[in-house]
C-alpha positions as CSV (number, residue, x, y, z in Angstrom):
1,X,0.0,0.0,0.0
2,X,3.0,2.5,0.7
3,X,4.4,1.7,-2.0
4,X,1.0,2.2,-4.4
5,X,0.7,5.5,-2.6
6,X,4.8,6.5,-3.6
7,X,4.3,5.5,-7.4
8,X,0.4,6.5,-7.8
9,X,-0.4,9.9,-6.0
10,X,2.5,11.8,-8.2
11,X,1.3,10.9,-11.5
12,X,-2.1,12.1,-10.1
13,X,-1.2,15.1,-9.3
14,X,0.8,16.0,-12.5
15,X,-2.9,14.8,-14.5
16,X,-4.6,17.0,-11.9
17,X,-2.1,20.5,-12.8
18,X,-2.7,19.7,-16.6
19,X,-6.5,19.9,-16.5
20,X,-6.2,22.8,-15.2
21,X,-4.3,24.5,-17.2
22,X,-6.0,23.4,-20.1
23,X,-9.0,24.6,-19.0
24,X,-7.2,28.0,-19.7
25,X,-6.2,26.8,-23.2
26,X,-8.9,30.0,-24.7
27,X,-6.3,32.9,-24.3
28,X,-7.0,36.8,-25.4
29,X,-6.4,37.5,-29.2
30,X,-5.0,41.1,-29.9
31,X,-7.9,43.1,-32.3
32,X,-6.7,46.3,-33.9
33,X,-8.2,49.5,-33.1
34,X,-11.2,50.9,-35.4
35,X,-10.3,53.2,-38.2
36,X,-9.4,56.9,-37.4
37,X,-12.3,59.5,-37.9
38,X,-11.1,62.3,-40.2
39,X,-13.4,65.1,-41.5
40,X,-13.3,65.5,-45.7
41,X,-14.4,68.3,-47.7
42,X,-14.4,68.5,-51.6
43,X,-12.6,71.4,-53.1
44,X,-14.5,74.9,-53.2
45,X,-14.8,75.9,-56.9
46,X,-15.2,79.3,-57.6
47,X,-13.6,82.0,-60.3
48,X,-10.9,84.3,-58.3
49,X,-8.4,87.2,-59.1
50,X,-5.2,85.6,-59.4
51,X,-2.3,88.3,-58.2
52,X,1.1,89.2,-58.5
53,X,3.0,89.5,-55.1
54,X,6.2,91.9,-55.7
55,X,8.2,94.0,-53.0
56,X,8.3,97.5,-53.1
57,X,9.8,100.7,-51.0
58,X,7.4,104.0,-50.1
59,X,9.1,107.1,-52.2
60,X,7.6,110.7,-50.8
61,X,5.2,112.4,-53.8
62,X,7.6,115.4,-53.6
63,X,10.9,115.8,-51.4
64,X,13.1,119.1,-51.5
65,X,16.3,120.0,-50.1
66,X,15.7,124.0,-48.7
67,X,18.8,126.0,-49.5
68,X,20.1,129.3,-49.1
69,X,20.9,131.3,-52.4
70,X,22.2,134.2,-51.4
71,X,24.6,135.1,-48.3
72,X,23.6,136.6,-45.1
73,X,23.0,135.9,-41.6
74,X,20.2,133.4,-40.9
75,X,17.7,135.9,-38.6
76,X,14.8,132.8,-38.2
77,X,13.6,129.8,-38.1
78,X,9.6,130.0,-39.1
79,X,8.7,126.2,-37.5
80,X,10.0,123.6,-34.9
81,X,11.6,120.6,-36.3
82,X,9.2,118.1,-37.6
83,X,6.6,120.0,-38.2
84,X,4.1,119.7,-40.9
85,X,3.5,123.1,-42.7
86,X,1.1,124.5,-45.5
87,X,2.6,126.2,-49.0
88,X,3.8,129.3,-48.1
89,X,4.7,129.1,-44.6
90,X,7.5,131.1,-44.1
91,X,10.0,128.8,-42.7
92,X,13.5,130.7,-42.9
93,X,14.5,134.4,-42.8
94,X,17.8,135.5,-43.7
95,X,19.1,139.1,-43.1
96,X,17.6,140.9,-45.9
97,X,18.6,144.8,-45.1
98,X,22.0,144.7,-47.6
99,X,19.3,143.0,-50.3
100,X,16.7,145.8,-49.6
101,X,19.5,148.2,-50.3
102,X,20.5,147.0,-53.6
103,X,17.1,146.9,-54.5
104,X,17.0,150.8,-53.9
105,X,20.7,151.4,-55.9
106,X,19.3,149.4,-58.8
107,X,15.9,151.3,-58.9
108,X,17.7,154.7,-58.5
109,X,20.1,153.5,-61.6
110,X,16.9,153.2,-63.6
111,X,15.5,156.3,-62.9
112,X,19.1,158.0,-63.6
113,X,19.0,156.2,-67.2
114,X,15.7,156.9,-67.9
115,X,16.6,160.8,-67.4
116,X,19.1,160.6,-69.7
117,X,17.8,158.8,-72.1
118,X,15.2,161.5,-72.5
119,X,18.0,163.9,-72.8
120,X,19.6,162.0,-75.7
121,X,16.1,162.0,-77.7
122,X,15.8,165.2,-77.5
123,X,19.3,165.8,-78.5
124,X,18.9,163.8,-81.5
125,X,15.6,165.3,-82.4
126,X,17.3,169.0,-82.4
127,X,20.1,167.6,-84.5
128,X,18.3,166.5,-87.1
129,X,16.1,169.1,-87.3
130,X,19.6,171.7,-88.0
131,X,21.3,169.3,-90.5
132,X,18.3,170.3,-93.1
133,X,19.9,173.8,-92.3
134,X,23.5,172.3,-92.6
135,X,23.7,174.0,-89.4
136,X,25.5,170.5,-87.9
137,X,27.0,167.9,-89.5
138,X,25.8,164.7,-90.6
139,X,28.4,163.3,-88.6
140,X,27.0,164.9,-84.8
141,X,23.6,163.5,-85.9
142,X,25.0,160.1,-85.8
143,X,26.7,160.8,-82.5
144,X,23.7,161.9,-80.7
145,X,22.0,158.5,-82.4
146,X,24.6,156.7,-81.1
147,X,24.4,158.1,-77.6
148,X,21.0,158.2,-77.6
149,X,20.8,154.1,-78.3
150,X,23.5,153.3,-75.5
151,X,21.6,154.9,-72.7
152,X,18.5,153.0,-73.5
153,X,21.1,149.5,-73.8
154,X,21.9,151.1,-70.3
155,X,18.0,151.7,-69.4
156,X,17.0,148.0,-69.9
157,X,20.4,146.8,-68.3
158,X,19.7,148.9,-65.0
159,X,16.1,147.6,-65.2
160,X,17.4,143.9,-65.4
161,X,19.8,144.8,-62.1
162,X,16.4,145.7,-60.3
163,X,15.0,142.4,-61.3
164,X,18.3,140.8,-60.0
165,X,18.1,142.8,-56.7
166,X,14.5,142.0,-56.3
167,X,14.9,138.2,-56.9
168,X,17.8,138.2,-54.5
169,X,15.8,139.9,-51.7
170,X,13.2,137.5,-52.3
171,X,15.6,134.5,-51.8
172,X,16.1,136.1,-48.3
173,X,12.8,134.6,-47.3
174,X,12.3,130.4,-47.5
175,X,9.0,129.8,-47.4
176,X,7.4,126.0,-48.1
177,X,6.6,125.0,-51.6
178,X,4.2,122.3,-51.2
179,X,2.3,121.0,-48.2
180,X,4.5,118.2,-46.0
181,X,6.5,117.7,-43.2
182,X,9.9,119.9,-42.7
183,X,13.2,117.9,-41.3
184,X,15.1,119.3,-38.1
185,X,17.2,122.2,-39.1
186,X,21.0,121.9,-40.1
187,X,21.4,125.3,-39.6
188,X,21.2,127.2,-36.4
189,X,20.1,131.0,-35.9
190,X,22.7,133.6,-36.3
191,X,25.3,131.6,-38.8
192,X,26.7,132.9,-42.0
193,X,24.3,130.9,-45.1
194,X,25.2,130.6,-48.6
195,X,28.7,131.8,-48.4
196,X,30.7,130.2,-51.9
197,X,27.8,128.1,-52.5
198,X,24.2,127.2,-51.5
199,X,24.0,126.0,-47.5
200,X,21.4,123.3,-47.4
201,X,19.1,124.5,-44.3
202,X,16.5,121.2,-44.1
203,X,14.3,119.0,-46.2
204,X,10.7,119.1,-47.0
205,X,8.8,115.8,-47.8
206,X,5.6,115.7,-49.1
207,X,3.5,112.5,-47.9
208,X,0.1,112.7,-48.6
209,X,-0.2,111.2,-51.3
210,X,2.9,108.8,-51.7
211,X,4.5,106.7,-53.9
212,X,5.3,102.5,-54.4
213,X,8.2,102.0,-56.3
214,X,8.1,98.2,-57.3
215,X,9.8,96.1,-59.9
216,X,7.9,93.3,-62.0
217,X,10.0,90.4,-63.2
218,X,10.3,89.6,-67.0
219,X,8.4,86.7,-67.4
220,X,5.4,87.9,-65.6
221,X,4.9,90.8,-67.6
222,X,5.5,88.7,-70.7
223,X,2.3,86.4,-69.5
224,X,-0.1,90.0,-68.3
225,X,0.7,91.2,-72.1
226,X,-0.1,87.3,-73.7
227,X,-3.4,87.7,-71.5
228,X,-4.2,91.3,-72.7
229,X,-3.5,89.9,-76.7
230,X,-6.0,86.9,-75.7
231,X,-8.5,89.0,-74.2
232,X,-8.0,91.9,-76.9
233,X,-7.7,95.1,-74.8
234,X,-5.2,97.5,-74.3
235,X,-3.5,98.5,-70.5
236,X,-5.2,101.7,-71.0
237,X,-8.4,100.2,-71.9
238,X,-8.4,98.6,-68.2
239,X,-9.1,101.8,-66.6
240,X,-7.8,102.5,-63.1
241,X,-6.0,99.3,-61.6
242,X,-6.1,98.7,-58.2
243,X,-2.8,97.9,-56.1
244,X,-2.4,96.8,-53.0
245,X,0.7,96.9,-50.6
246,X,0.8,95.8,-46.7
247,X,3.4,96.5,-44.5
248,X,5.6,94.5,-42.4
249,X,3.9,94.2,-39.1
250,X,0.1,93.7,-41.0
251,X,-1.6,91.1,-42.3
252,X,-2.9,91.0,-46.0
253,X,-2.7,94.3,-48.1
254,X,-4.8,96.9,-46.1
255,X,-3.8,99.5,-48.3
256,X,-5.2,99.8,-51.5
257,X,-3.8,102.8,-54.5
258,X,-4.1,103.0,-58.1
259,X,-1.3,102.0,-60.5
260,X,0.3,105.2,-62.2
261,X,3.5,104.5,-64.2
262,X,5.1,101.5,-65.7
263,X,8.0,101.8,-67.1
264,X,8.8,102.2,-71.0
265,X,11.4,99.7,-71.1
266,X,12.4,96.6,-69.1
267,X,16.0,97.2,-67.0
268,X,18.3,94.6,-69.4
269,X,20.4,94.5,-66.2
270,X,17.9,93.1,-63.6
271,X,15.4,91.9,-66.2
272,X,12.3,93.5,-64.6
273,X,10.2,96.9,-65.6
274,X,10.1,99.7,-63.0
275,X,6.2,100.7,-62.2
276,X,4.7,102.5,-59.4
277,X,1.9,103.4,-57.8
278,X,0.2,106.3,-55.7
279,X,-1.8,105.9,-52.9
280,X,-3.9,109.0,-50.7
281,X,-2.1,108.1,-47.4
282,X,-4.6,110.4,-45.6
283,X,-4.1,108.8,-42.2
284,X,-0.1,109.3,-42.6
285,X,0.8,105.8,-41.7
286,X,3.1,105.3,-45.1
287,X,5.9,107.1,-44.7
288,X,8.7,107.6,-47.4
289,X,11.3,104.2,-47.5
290,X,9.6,101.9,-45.9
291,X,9.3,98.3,-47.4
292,X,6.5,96.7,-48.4
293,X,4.4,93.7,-49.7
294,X,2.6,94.6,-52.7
295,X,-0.1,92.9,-54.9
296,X,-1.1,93.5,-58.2
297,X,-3.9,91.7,-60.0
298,X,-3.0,90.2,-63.3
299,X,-6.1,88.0,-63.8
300,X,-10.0,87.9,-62.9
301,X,-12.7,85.5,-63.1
302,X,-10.2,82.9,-62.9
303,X,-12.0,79.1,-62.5
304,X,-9.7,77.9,-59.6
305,X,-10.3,74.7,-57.2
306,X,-9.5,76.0,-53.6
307,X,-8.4,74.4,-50.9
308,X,-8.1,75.3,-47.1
309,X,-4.4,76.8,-46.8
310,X,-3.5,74.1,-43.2
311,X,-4.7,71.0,-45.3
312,X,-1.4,71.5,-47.4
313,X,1.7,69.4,-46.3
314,X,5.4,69.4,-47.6
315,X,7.4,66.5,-48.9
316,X,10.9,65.8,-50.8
317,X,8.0,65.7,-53.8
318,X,6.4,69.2,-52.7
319,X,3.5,70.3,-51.8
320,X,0.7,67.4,-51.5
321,X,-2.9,67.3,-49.6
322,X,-4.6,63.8,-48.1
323,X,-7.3,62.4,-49.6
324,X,-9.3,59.4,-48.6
325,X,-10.5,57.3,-52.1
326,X,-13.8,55.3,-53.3
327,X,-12.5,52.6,-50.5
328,X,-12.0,55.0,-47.2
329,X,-8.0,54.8,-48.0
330,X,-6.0,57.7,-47.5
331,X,-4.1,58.6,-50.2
332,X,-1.3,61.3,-50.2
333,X,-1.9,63.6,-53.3
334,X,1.0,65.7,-55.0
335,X,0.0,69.2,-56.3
336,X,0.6,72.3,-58.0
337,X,-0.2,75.3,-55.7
338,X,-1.0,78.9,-56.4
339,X,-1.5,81.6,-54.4
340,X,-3.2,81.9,-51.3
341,X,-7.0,84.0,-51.6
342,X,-8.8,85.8,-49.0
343,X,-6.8,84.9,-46.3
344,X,-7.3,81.2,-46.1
345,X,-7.6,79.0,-49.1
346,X,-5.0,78.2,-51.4
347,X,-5.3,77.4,-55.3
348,X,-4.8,74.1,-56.7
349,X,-3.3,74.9,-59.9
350,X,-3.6,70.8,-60.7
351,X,-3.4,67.5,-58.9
352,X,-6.6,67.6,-57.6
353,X,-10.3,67.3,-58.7
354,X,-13.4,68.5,-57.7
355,X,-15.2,65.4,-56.9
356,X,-11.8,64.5,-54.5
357,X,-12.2,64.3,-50.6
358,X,-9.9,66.4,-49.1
359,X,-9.2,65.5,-45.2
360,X,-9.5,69.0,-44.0
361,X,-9.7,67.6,-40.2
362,X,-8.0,65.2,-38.2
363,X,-4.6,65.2,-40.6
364,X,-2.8,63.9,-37.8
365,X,-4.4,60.7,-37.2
366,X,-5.1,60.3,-41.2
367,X,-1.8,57.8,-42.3
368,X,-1.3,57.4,-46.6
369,X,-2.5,53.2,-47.2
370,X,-4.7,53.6,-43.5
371,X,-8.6,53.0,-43.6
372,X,-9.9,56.1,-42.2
373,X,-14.0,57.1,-41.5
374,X,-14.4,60.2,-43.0
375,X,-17.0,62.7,-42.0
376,X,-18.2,65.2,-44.8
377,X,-18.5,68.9,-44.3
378,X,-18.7,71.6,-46.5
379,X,-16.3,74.4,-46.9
380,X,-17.4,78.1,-47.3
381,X,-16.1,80.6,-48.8
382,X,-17.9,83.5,-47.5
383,X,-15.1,84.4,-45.2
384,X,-13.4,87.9,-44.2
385,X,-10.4,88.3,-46.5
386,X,-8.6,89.2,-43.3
387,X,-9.8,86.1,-41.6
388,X,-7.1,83.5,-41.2
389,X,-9.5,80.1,-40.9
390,X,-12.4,79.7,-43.1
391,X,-15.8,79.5,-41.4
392,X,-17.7,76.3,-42.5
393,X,-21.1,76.2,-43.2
394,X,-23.6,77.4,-40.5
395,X,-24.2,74.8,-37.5
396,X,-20.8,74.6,-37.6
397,X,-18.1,75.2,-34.0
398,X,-16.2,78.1,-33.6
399,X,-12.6,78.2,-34.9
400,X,-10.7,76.1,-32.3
401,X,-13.3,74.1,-30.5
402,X,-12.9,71.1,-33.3
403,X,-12.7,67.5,-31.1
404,X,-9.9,65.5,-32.6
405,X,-6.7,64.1,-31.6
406,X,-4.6,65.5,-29.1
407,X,-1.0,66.6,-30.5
408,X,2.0,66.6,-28.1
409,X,1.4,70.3,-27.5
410,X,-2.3,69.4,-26.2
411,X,-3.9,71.0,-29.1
412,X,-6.4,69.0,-31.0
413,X,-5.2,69.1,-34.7
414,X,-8.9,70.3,-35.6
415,X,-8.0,73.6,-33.2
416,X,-4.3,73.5,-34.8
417,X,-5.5,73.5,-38.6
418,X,-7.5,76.7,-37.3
419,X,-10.7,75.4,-39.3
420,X,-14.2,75.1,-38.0
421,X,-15.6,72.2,-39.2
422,X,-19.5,71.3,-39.7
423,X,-19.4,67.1,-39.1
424,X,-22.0,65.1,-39.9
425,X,-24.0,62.9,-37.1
426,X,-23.0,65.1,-34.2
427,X,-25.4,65.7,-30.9
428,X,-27.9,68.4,-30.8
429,X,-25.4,70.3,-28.9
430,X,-22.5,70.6,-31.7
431,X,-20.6,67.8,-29.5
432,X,-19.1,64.9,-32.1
433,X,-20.9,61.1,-31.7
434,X,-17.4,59.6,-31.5
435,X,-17.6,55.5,-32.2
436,X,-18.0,53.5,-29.5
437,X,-15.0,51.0,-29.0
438,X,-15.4,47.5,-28.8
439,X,-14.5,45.3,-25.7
440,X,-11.7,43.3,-27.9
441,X,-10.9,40.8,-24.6
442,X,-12.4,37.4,-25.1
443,X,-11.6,34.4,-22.9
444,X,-11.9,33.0,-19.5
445,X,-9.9,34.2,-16.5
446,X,-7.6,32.1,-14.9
447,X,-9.1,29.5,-12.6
C-alpha cells in the first residue's frame, strides 16, 4: 500500500495541474483598433483674381532740399523741427537789409538812365532838325544817335539789375513749396548761409499722397501682355487698376492705390520693368522708405479649385494634400499650388479634382495606405479676407473648438489647422458622436 501510494499519488497530481491548465487553453487575441475618424471636404470651386505679389519701398510724392541762395545771416527759423507746414509758410528768414539796399541802388540807376535817355532824344531830335539847315553835321547826328541808343542798352540793363536785386531779396525769405512735413534744421540762428555756395538749411517731404516704387520680373509681364492679346484690350483700356501693398507688421494688403506708371522699357540689367503706384495716405501711416508687400492683379474671373491653406503638407516631392478614395483609404496627393485668396484657401493649380475628398480635419491621425472614417463637411467661402481660418457652413463650432486628436502640444489638430468644421451625425449640442470601442478581450480568466 505505501508503496502504491509513492508511485500512484505523483502521477495524479501531475494529471490533476494539466486539467487545469488546459481549462485555460482560450487565451486573449490582440484586435486592432477601429479606423481613425477624419473630416473630408471637396474642393471649393469658384472663379478668383489671381495676383502678382512683388516687393516694393514708399518714395515721398515730392521731397526738397531747402537752401540758401544768397549770403547773409540766418535771422529765423519759421517752425519747430518736424513740423508739418502749409505752401507758403514762411520757414527761414535770412538778413535781408544789404538786399533791400540793392534793391533801392538798382531802382535809382533806372530812374538815372531813364533821365538821360530822354536827354539824348531830345538831342537827337534837335540835330536833325539843324542838318536840313547844314547847321550840324551829318556826322553829330550820328553821335547823338549813337548816344541816344546806349543809354537805353543802359536803361533796360539797369532795369534787369532791379530784377536781379529784387529776386535776390526774395531768396532772403524760405517759405514751403508744397504742403508736408519739414526735417530738423541743419542750420542754427545767427550763422553765415550761402557763403561760396548754397547751405542746405533742411528738407521738405511731401506725404500725402505717396509713392510704391516696385519692380515686375520679366516673365510675368511677358504672361499680363499674352493675357491682354488673348482678351484683346489694351492697358489703358483697363481703366484705373487697383494695387495693393501691406506693411511688415500687417496682415494682408490693407492699403489699396491705383497704378500710375510702368516703365517704357524693361532694365536689361535686372530683367524687370520699374512701375509705381500712388496711394492717398490720408491717415499718414506710409511714410517715405519703408518696405513693403505689394499685390497687383494680373487676372479675374479665374475658375480655380481651392483648398483650405492648413490642409497642405510638404514632402521631398512638394506640396501634396490627403485624400481618402472610393475605399475610405487615405491617399497622399502631389499638387501644383498657387497663391493663397482671401486669407485662407490656397489654389490648386492641378493634382486635384473636384469630386476628390480632401481631409481638412484630423490630418494627424489620417496615415497614406490607412482605412480612415471620413465625416463630410462643407467648406465656405464667404469668409473675411482678413480672416485666417475659413468659417464652414452654419451649425458649424467656432474656430478652435474642433474635437480631434490631441498633439504633443495638447492641441487638437482640428484647433491647430485653425478650421471650423461642420461634421455630420453630431449631438444636438454641436458635440461629435465619436464611435464606440469594442470590448476586444475574449476568454476565461484564470481558474
Amino acid at each position: 500500500m505505501r508503496e502504491f501510494s509513492r508511485v500512484f499519488l505523483p502521477w495524479l497530481g501531475a494529471v490533476a495541474v494539466a486539467l487545469q491548465m488546459g481549462g485555460c487553453s482560450d487565451h486573449n487575441t490582440y484586435q486592432p483598433p477601429p479606423p481613425a475618424e477624419v473630416t473630408v471636404a471637396n474642393p471649393v470651386q469658384r472663379n478668383v483674381t489671381l495676383y502678382m505679389s512683388v516687393t516694393g519701398n514708399t518714395v515721398a510724392y515730392n521731397r526738397v532740399d531747402l537752401v540758401a541762395r544768397v549770403q547773409g545771416f540766418l535771422e529765423k527759423v519759421g517752425y519747430r523741427d518736424g513740423d508739418q507746414v502749409k505752401k507758403g509758410a514762411l520757414l527761414f528768414q535770412i538778413d535781408k537789409e544789404d538786399y533791400e539796399i540793392a534793391l533801392q541802388i538798382a531802382e535809382a540807376t533806372v530812374s538815372q538812365q531813364q533821365a538821360l535817355l530822354l536827354q539824348a532824344d531830345a538831342d537827337l531830335k534837335r540835330k536833325r532838325d539843324l542838318v536840313k539847315t547844314a547847321a550840324v553835321s551829318v556826322a553829330q547826328v550820328d553821335e547823338s544817335l549813337a548816344k541816344r541808343d546806349s543809354t537805353a542798352a543802359a536803361l533796360m540793363q539797369a532795369k534787369g539789375q532791379v530784377n536781379q536785386a529784387r529776386r535776390n531779396l526774395e531768396y532772403t525769405t524760405i517759405v514751403a513749396p508744397f504742403d508736408g512735413t519739414v526735417s530738423a534744421r541743419y542750420v542754427d540762428p545767427g550763422a553765415m548761409v550761402g557763403a561760396g555756395e548754397p547751405t542746405k538749411l533742411a528738407t521738405i517731404v511731401q506725404q500725402k499722397p505717396i509713392y510704391v516704387n516696385f519692380n515686375v520680373d520679366e516673365q510675368q509681364v511677358l504672361q499680363v501682355r499674352e493675357q491682354l492679346r488673348e482678351a484683346g484690350v489694351k492697358l489703358e483700356d483697363l481703366g484705373p487698376i487697383p494695387v495693393g501693398i501691406g506693411l511688415q507688421t500687417e496682415t494682408g494688403y490693407p492699403h489699396t492705390g491705383t497704378l500710375n506708371y510702368v516703365a517704357p522699357e524693361v532694365d536689361a540689367s535686372t530683367g524687370t520693368l520699374a512701375a509705381r503706384a500712388i496711394f492717398d495716405n490720408e491717415d499718414l501711416v506710409l511714410t517715405p522708405g519703408m518696405f513693403v508687400r505689394v499685390r497687383i492683379p494680373k487676372q479675374k474671373n479665374a475658375a480655380s479649385l481651392l483648398v483650405p491653406d492648413v490642409s497642405l503638407g510638404t514632402s521631398q516631392e512638394g506640396r501634396y494634400v490627403l485624400v481618402v478614395n472610393d475605399k475610405n483609404v487615405v491617399e497622399q496627393r502631389v499638387v501644383e499650388i498657387g497663391e493663397t485668396v482671401d486669407g485662407g484657401l490656397r489654389i490648386i493649380k492641378s493634382g486635384l479634382k473636384p469630386e476628390d475628398r480632401v481631409i481638412v480635419g484630423g490630418l494627424m491621425r489620417a496615415l497614406p495606405g490607412n482605412t480612415v472614417v471620413p465625416v463630410a463637411t462643407t467648406l465656405a467661402d464667404n469668409a473675411p479676407a482678413n480672416d485666417g481660418a475659413w468659417a464652414a457652413e452654419k451649425g458649424g463650432k467656432p474656430t478652435g473648438s474642433g474635437e480631434g486628436e490631441k498633439t504633443p502640444d495638447g492641441a487638437s489638430d482640428n484647433a491647430k489647422s485653425n478650421l471650423p468644421i461642420k461634421k455630420e451625425g453630431t449631438s444636438p449640442d454641436g458635440d461629435e458622436k465619436a464611435p464606440k470601442a469594442k470590448n476586444t478581450s475574449k476568454g476565461k480568466s484564470g481558474q
